[in-house]
N, C-alpha and C positions, 0 to 999 in steps of 0.2 A: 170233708176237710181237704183241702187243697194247698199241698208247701208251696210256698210263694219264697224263694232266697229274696233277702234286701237287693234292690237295687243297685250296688254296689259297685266300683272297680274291684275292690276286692273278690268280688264274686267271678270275676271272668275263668278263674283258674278252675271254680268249682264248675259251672257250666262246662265246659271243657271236657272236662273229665265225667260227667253226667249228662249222656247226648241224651238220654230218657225224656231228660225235660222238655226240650224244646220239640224234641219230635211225639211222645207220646202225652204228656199232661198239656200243656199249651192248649191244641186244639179242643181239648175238651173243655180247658177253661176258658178259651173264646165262646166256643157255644153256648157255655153256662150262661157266662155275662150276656149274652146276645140274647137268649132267653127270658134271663131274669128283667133286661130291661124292652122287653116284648119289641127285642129286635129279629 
């Protein structure tokens, strides 16, 4: 399972304050997705 925040403006404050995301989950769920569609 992979948290995904909405899409959001609302969300920028949370990003922000959770650099986790973009620097540790992100590239793993690029790979996934690139994986899963035998990219």
């Amino acid at each position: 399972v992979l948290p995904l925040p909405h899409p959001s403006w609302r969300n920028n404050g949370w990003l922000k304050r959770e650099p986790w995301f973009e620097a540790e989950l992100l590239p793993v769920l690029k790979a996934e997705v690139a994986r899963v569609l035998g990219g």
